[in-house]
C-alpha positions, -999 to 999 in steps of 0.1 A, spaced: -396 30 425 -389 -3 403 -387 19 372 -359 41 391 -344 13 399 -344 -1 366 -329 27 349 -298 23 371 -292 -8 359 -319 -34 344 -304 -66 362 -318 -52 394 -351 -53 417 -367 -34 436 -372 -47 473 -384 -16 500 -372 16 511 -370 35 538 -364 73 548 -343 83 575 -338 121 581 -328 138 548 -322 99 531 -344 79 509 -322 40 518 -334 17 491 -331 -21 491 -322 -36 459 -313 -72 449 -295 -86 420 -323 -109 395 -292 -120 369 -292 -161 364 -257 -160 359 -228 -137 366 -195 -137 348 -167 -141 364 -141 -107 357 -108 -128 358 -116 -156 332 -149 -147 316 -169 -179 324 -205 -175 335 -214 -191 369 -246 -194 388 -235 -217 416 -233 -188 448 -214 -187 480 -225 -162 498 -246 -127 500 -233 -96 516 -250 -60 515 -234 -32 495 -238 3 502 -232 33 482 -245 70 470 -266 73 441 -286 108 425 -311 125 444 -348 115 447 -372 141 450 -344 164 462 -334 140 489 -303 122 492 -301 88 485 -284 53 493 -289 22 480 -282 -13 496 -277 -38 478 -276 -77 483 -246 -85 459 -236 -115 458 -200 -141 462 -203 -168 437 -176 -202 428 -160 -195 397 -166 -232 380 -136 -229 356 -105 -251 367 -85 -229 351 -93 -199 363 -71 -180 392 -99 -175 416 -119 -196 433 -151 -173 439 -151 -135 427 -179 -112 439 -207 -102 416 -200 -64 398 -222 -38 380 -216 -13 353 -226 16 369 -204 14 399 -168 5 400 -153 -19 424 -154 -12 461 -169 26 451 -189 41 476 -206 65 453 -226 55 419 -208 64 386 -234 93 378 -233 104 410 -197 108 403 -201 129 372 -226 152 388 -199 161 417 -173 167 388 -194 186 373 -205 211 400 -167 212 413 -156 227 379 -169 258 384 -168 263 418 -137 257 447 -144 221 469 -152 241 497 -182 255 482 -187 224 459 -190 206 492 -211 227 511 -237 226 473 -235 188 470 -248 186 508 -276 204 505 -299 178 487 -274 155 464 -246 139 481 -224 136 514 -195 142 501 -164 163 516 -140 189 498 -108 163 499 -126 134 480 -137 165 456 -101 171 455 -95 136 443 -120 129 422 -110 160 403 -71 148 402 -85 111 388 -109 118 365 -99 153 345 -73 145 322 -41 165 320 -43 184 287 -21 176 261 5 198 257 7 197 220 -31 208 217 -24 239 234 -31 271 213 -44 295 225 -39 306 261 -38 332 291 -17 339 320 -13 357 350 3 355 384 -12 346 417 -6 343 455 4 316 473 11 334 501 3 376 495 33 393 497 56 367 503 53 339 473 37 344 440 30 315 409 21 319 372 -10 298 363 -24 293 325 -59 294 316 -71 281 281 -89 308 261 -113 283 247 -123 259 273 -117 286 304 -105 254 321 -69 258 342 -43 243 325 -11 243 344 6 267 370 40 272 375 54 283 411 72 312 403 65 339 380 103 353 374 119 356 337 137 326 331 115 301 350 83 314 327 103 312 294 117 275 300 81 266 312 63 286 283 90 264 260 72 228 266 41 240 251 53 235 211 24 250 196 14 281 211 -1 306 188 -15 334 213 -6 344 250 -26 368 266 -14 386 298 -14 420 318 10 449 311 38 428 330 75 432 311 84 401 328 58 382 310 68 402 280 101 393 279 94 358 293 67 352 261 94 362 237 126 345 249 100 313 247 90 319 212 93 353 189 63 339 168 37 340 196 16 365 193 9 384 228 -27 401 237 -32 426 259 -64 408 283 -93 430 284 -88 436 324 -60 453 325 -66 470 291 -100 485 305 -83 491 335 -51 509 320 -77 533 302 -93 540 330 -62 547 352 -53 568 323 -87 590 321 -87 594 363 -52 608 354 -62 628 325 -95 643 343 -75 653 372 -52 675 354 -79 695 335 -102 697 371 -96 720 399 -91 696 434 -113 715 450 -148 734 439 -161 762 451 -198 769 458 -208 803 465 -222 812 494 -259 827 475 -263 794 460 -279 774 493 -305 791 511 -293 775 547 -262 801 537 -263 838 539 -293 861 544 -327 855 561 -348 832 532 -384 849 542 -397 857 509 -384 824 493 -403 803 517 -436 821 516 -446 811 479 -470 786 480 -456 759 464 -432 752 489 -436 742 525 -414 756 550 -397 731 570 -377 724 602 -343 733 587 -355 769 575 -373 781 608 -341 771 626 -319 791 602 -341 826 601 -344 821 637 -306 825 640 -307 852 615 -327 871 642 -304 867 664 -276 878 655 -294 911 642 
């Protein structure tokens, strides 16, 4: 468990743990000599006080895990300085975080691919407590906005915000697949101006909408625009339905000779040896009889 802990950071020891339901809670203590002091950079070793930290750190044999930790106040011994006592940090958290910073990039990176709701509902199932709202943040603070001058090469469609009622454009980078802005309307005029403050777009790819067309080309007559394979594959297919249905009667008739349930009595059929008469058959010839 020391070596765990040392690989979170090496100024710390281990002290004891302890499991309680789905949680490993480790104990850890701070073994640095000296701490510097983040407003003035002077090293101090002269403590005022102890206080326990606790915060989320990665799993540990698929269960969750906290760690406590004994951090310590300490008196800043430069005059000079503009605080008196400053509390003792560490790299791999920041500053009155309640998660550790890997733990962090481990929720960022299982909420890329998947909404917060489900992200949540992953993370809690052996890695973190964590909700979708603080996914929601921590997806806002730590993906960076792309920049709009780097944007080449890129798809769009429209979406609901409300079905049948309100309706937005969002933008998709071909490369990176990631989401990279969304406009909320998807008429003409708003989608050219919007479309404009992207300089260096090369290649827009969108369905069969002449909005979009005409949107892409009031924007820039340069840009190249792609059909996307969805609504290409999709077109040909509406295309073939339509084509097949022309050239193929609705409605096919079997004759009557063809099924043996059908017509006359099926005696001689049934009495080769290679087929067993069933339930279906008796029934039939029976009403055959019948009406005879």
């Amino acid at each position: 468990m020391d070596e765990f802990i040392k690989l979170l950071d090496s100024g710390l020891d281990y002290v004891n743990h302890e499991i309680i339901g789905d949680t490993i809670v480790i104990h850890v203590v701070s073994n640095r000599a000296e701490v510097i002091c983040p407003y003035c950079g002077c090293a101090s070793s002269k403590k005022h006080s102890v206080y326990e930290r606790s915060f989320q750190d990665l799993p540990v044999m698929g269960m969750k895990s906290r760690i406590i930790l004994s951090n310590r106040k300490m008196f800043c011994t430069n005059p000079t300085c503009s605080h008196t006592t400053f509390a003792e940090t560490f790299p791999f958290i920041r500053p009155k975080a309640k998660k550790s910073s890997r733990l962090l990039d481990r929720i960022v990176d299982v909420s890329l691919n998947v909404s917060s709701l489900n992200a949540s509902d992953i993370l809690k199932n052996g890695i973190a407590d964590v909700g979708k709202s603080t996914i929601c943040n921590l997806l806002k603070k730590d993906i960076p906005l792309p920049e709009k001058e780097k944007v080449i090469k890129v798809c769009i469609d429209d979406f609901a915000f409300k079905k049948r009622h309100t309706y937005g454009t969002i933008m998709v980078d071909i490369d990176s697949h990631r989401i990279i802005d969304l406009l909320p309307s998807r008429e003409i005029g708003d989608a050219a101006e919007w479309l404009s403050a992207f300089p260096n777009l090369e290649i827009v790819s969108r369905d069969g909408s002449v909005s979009y067309h005409s949107a892409i080309k009031q924007a820039d007559r340069n840009i190249i625009q792609i059909s996307d394979r969805f609504h290409l594959l999709k077109g040909l297919t509406d295309a073939a339905k339509t084509v097949i249905a022309s050239l193929v009667a609705a409605n096919i008739g079997i004759p009557a000779s063809a099924s043996h349930y059908e017509g006359t009595e099926t005696t001689d059929y049934w009495e080769k040896d290679s087929v067993r008469e069933d339930f279906p058959t008796r029934e039939h010839n029976a009403n055959c009889e019948k009406k005879r």
